[in-house]
C-alpha beads as a LAMMPS data file, in Angstrom:
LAMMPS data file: protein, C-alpha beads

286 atoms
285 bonds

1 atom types
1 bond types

-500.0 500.0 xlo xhi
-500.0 500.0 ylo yhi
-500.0 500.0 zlo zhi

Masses

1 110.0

Atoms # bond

1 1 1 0.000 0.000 0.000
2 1 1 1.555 3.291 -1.254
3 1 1 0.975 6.707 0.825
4 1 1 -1.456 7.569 -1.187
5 1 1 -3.719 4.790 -0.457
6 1 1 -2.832 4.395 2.998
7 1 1 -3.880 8.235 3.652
8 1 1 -7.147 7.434 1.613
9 1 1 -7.736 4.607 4.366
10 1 1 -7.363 6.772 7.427
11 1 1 -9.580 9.183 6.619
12 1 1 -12.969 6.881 5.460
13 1 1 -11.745 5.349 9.182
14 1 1 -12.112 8.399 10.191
15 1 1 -15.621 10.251 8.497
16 1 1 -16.976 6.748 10.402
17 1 1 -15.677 7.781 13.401
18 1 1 -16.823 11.300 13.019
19 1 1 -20.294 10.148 11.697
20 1 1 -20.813 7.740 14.620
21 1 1 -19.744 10.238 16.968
22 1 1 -21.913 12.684 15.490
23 1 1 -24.796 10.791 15.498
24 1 1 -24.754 9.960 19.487
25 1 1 -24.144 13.769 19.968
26 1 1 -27.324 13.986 18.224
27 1 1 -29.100 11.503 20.030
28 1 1 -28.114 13.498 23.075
29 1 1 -29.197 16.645 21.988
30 1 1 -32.572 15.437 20.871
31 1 1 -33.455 14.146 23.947
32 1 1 -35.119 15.835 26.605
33 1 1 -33.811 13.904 29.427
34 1 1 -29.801 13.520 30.947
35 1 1 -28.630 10.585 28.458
36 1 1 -25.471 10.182 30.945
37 1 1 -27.912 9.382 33.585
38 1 1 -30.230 7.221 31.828
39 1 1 -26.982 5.075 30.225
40 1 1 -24.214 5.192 33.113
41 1 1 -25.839 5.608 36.123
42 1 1 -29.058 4.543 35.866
43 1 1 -28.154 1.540 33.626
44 1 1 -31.078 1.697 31.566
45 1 1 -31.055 -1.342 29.505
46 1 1 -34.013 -0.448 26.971
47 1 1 -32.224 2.744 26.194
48 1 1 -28.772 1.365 25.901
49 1 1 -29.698 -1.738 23.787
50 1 1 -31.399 1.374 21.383
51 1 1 -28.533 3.090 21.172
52 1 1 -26.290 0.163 20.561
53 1 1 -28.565 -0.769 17.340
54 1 1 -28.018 2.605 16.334
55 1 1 -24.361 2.288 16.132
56 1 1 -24.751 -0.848 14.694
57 1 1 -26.304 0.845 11.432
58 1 1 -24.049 3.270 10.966
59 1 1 -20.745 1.587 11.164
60 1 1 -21.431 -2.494 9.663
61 1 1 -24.228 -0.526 7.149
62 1 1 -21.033 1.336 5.689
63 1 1 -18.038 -1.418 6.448
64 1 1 -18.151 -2.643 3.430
65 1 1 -16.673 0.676 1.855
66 1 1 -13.773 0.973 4.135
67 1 1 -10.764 -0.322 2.615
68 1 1 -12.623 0.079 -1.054
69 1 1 -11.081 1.745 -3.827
70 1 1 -8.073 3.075 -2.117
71 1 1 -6.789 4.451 -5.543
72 1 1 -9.630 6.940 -5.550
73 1 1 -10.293 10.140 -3.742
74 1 1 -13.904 9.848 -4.423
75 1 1 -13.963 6.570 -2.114
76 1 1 -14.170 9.629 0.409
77 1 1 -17.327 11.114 -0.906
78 1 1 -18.999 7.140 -0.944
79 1 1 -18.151 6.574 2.814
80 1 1 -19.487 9.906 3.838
81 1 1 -22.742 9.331 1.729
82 1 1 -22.708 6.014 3.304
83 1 1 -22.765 6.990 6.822
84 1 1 -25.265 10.032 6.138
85 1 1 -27.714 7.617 5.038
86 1 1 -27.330 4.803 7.590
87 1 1 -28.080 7.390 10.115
88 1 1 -31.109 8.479 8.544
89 1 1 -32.225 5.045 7.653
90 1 1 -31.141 4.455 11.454
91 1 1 -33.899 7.502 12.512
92 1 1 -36.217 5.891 10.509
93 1 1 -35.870 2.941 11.999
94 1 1 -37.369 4.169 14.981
95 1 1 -40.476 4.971 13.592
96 1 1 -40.692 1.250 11.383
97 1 1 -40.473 -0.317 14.685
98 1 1 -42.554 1.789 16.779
99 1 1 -45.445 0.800 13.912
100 1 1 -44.262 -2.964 14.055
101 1 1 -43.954 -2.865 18.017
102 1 1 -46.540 -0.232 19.331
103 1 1 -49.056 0.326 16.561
104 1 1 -48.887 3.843 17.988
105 1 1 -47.707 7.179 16.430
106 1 1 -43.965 7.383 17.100
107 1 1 -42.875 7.457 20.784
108 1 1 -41.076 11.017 20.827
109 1 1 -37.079 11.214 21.174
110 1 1 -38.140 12.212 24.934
111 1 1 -39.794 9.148 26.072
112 1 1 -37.022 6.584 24.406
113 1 1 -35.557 5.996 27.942
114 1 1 -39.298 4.702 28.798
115 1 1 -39.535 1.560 26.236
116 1 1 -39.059 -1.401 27.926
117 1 1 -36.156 -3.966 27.248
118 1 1 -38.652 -5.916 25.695
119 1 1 -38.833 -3.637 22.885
120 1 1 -35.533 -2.052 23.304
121 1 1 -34.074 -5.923 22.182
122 1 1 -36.598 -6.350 19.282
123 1 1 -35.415 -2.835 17.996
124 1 1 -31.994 -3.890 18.295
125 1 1 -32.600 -7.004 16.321
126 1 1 -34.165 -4.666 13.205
127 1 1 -31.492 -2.607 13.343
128 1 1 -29.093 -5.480 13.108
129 1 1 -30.466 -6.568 10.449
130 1 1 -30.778 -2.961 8.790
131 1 1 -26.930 -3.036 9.459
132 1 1 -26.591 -5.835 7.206
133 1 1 -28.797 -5.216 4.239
134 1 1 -27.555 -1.390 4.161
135 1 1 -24.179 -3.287 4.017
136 1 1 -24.815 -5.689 1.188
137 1 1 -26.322 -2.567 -0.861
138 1 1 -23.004 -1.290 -0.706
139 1 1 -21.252 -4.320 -1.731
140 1 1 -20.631 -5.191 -5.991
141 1 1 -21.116 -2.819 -8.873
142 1 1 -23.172 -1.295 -11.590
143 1 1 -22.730 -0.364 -14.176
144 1 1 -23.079 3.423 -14.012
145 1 1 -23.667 5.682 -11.127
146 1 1 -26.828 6.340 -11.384
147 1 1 -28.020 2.476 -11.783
148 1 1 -25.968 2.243 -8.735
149 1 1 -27.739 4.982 -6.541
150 1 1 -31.487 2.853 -7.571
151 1 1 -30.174 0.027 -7.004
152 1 1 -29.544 0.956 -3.198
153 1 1 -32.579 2.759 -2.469
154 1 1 -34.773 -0.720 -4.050
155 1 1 -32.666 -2.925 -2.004
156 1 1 -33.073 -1.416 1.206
157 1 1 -36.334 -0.684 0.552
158 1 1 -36.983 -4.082 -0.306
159 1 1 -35.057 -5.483 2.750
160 1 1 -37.107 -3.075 4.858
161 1 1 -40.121 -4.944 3.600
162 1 1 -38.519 -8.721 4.214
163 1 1 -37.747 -7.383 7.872
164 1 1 -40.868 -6.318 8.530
165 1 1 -42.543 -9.197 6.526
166 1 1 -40.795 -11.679 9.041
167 1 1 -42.376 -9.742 11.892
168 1 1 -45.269 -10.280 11.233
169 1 1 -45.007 -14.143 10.008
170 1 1 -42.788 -14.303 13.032
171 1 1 -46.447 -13.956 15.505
172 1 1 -48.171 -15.823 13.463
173 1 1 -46.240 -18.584 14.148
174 1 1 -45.634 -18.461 17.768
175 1 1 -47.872 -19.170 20.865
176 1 1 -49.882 -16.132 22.052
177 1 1 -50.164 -12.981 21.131
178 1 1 -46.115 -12.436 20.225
179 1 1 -46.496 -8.424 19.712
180 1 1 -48.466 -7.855 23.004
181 1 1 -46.274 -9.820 25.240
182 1 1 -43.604 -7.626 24.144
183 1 1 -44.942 -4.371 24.961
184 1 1 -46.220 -5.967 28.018
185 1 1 -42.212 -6.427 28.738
186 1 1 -41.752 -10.182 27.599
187 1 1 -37.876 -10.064 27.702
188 1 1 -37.846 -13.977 26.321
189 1 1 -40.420 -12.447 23.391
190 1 1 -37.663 -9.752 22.804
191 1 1 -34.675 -11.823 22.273
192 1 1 -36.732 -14.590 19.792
193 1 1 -37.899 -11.794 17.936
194 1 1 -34.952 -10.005 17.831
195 1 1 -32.998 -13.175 16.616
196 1 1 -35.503 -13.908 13.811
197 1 1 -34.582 -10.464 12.734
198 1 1 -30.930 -10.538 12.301
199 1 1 -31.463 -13.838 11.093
200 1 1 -33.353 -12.859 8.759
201 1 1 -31.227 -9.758 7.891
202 1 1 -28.189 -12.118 7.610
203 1 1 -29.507 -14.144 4.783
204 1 1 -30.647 -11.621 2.935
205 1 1 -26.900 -10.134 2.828
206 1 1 -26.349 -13.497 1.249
207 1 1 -28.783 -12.484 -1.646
208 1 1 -27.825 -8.938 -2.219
209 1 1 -24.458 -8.812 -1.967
210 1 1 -22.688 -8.684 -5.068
211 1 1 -22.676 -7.178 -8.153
212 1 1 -25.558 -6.157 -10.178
213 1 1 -26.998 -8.109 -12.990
214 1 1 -30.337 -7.062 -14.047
215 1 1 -33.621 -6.009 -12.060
216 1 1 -34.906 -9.585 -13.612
217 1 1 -31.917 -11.506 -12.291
218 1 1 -31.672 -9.216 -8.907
219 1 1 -34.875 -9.305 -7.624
220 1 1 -36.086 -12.881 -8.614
221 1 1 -32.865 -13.955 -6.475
222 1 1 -34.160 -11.764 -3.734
223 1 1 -37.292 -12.979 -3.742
224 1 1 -35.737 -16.664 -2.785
225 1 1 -34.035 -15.865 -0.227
226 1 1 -36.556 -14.380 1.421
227 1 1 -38.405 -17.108 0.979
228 1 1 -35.625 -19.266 2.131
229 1 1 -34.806 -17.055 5.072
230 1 1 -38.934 -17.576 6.276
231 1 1 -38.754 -21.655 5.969
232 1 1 -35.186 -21.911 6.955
233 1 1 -35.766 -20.562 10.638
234 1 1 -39.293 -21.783 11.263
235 1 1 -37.940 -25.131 10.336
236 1 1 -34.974 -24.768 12.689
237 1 1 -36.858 -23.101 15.552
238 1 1 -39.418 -26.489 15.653
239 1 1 -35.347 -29.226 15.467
240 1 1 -34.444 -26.649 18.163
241 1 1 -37.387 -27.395 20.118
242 1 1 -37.322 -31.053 19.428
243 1 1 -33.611 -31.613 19.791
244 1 1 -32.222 -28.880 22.188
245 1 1 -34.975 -27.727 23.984
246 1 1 -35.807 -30.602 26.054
247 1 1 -37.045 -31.382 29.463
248 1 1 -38.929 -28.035 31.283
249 1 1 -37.885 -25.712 28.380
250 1 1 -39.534 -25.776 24.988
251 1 1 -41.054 -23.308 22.466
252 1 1 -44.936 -23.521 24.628
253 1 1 -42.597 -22.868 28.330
254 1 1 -40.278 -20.482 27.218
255 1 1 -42.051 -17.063 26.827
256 1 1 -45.151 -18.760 29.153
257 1 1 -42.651 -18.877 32.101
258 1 1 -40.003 -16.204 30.845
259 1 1 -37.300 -18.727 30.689
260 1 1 -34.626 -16.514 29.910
261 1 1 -31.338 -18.146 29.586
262 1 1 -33.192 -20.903 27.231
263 1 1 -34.736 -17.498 24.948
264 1 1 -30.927 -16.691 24.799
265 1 1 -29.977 -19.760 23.793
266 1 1 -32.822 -19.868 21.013
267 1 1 -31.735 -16.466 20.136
268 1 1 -28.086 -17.052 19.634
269 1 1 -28.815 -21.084 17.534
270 1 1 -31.198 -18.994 14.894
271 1 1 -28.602 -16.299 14.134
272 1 1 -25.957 -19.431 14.125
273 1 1 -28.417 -21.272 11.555
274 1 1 -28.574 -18.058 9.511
275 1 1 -24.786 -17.854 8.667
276 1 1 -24.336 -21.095 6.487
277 1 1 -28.430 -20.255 5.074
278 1 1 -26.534 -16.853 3.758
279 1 1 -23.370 -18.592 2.657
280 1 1 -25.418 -20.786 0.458
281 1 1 -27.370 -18.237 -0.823
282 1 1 -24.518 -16.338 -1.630
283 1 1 -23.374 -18.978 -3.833
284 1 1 -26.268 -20.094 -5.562
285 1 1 -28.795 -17.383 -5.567
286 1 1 -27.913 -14.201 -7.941

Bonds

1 1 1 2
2 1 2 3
3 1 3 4
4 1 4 5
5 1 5 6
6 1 6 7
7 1 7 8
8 1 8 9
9 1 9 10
10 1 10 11
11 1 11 12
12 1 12 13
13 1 13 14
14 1 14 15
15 1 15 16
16 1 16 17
17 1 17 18
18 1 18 19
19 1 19 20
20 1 20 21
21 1 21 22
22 1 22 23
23 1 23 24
24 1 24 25
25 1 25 26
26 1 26 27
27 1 27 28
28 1 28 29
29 1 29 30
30 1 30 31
31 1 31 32
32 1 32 33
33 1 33 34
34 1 34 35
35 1 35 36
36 1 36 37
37 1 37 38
38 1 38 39
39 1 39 40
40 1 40 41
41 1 41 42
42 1 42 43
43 1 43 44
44 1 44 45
45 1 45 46
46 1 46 47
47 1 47 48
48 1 48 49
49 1 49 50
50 1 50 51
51 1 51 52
52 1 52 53
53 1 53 54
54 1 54 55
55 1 55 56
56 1 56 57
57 1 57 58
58 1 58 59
59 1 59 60
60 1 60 61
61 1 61 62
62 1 62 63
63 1 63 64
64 1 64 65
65 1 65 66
66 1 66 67
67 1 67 68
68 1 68 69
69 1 69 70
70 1 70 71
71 1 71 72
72 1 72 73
73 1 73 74
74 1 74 75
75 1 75 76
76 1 76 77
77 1 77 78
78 1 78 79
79 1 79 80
80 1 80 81
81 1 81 82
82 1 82 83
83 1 83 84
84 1 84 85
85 1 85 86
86 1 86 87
87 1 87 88
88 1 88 89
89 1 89 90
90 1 90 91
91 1 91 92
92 1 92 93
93 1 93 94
94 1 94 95
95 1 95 96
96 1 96 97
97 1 97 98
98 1 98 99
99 1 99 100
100 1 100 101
101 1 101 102
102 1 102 103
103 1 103 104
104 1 104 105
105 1 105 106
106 1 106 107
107 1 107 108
108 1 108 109
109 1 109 110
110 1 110 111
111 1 111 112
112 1 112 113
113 1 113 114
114 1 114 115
115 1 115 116
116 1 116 117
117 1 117 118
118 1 118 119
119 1 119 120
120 1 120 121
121 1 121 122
122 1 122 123
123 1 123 124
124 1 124 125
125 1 125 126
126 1 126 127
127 1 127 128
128 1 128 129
129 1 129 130
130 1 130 131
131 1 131 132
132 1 132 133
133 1 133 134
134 1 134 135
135 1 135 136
136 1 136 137
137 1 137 138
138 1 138 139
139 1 139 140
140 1 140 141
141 1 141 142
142 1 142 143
143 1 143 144
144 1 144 145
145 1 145 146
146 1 146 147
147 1 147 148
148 1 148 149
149 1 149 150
150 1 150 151
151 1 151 152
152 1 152 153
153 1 153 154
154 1 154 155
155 1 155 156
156 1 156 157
157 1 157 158
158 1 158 159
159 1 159 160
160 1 160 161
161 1 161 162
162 1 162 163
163 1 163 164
164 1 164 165
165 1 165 166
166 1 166 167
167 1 167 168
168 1 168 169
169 1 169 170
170 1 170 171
171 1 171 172
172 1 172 173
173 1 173 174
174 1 174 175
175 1 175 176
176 1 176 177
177 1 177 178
178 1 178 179
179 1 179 180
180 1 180 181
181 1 181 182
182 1 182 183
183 1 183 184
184 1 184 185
185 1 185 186
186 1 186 187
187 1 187 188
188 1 188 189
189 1 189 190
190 1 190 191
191 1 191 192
192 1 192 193
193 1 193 194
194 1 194 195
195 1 195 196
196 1 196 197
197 1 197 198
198 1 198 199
199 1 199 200
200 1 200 201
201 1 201 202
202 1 202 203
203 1 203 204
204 1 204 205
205 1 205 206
206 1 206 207
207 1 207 208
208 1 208 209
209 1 209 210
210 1 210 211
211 1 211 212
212 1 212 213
213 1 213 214
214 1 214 215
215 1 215 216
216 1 216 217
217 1 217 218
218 1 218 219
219 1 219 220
220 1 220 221
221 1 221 222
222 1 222 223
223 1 223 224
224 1 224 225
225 1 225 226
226 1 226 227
227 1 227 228
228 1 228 229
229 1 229 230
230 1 230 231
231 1 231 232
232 1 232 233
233 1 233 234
234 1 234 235
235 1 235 236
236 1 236 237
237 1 237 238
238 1 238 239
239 1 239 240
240 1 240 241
241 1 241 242
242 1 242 243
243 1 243 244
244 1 244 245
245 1 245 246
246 1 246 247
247 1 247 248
248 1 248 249
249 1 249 250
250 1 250 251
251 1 251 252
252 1 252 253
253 1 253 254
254 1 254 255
255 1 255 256
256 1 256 257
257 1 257 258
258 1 258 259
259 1 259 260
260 1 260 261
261 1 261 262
262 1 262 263
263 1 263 264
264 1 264 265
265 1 265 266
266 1 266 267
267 1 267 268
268 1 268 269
269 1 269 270
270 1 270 271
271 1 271 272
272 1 272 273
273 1 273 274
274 1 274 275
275 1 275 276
276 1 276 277
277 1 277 278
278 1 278 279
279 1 279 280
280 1 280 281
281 1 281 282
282 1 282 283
283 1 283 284
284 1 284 285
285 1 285 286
């Protein structure tokens, strides 16, 4: 690596850094209430866990262009887009959920250190899987700029969609009345849904990242993996239940008794079944 590209390195390092840190200033100046209090002293979980998926956007949504195109000055001008719009994607976010979550207009930057964990972890879990599909949009090329530019904004609109698709499948399939519990405060609600979520997220960076072909090509393969993504987990969260879930904790016990450290443990096998689901879509779906 020549001077040059090394010094053309640094500085996308650094417009994250900057971005990131601007975006928790704003955070903090949005708010109504003492954010040092709420996160340090208080240890507000809900708010924290928030914040955290925030982050999250913002730096793995623009990874994938640090350490691109180190030949080229204009790599600069890509990572700053990058992060502007992962952090307004990442505002938006809080409205998506609220409507997924709440069914309520959007709970004002003021009362964010009132949601629950229960929510706070499902938000988290979009955002994670926001991260990743703002990531894959970056990944590949077009051929021209402006083909480019579309092809983000259909993506992520599009992976918007398969998040909040999987949602709602995602109660549908599950005992009770999956969105209530969790505004009730159902941590062991929170984690499964937020799991489903990156999970979900996670295969669809399988599907989208990579060059573009055409709109044909690109969104038929989309389309697959989302539907992949849907029967893949449901069909590992019942062998979960059959195979690891035994005894006094199962898929009916779990959220019934707020089993926590087996919600966890669902949580963390669904993600772990989502990485080799994307690595096979990667491969076979274009």
């Amino acid at each position: 690596m020549n001077g040059t590209a090394a010094l053309i390195a640094v500085l996308q390092v650094l417009i994250v850094i900057v971005g990131v840190g601007g975006g928790w200033w704003l955070l903090n100046a949005v708010t109504s209430f003492d954010d040092h209090h709420e996160l340090w002293e208080r240890a507000n979980w809900g708010y924290l866990v928030q914040r955290i998926g925030f982050v999250a956007v913002q730096v793995i949504g623009v990874s994938s262009l640090i350490g691109h195109n180190l030949t080229s000055w204009g790599s600069l001008v890509w990572v700053g887009g990058g992060i502007v719009w992962a952090t307004v994607l990442a505002v938006l976010g809080l409205w998506i959920t609220d409507w997924m979550i709440l069914r309520t207009r959007t709970t004002p930057f003021g009362a964010l250190n009132a949601v629950p964990l229960s929510v706070g972890l499902v938000r988290l879990g979009f955002y994670l899987g926001l991260a990743l599909i703002v990531r894959a949009t970056f990944v590949g090329h077009a051929p021209e700029l402006a083909m480019s530019l579309l092809s983000i904004a259909v993506f992520t609109v599009a992976g918007i969609a398969g998040l909040i698709i999987a949602s709602f499948l995602h109660s549908l399939v599950s005992h009770g009345n999956l969105r209530t519990a969790v505004v009730a405060g159902g941590e062991t609600e929170g984690l499964e849904s937020a799991a489903v979520l990156t999970a979900v997220g996670l295969i669809l960076y399988g599907a989208m990242a990579g060059d573009f072909t055409t709109w044909p090509e690109s969104l038929a393969g989309f389309g697959t993996a989302l539907g992949v993504a849907y029967v893949g987990l449901y069909v590992a969260r019942y062998l979960i239940d059959w195979f690891v879930l035994t005894g006094q904790c199962t898929l009916k016990t779990i959220h019934a008794q707020q089993q926590r450290g087996a919600a966890a443990l669902l949580a963390f096998l669904l993600v772990m079944v989502a990485l080799p689901i994307s690595a096979v879509v990667n491969l076979y779906i274009e």
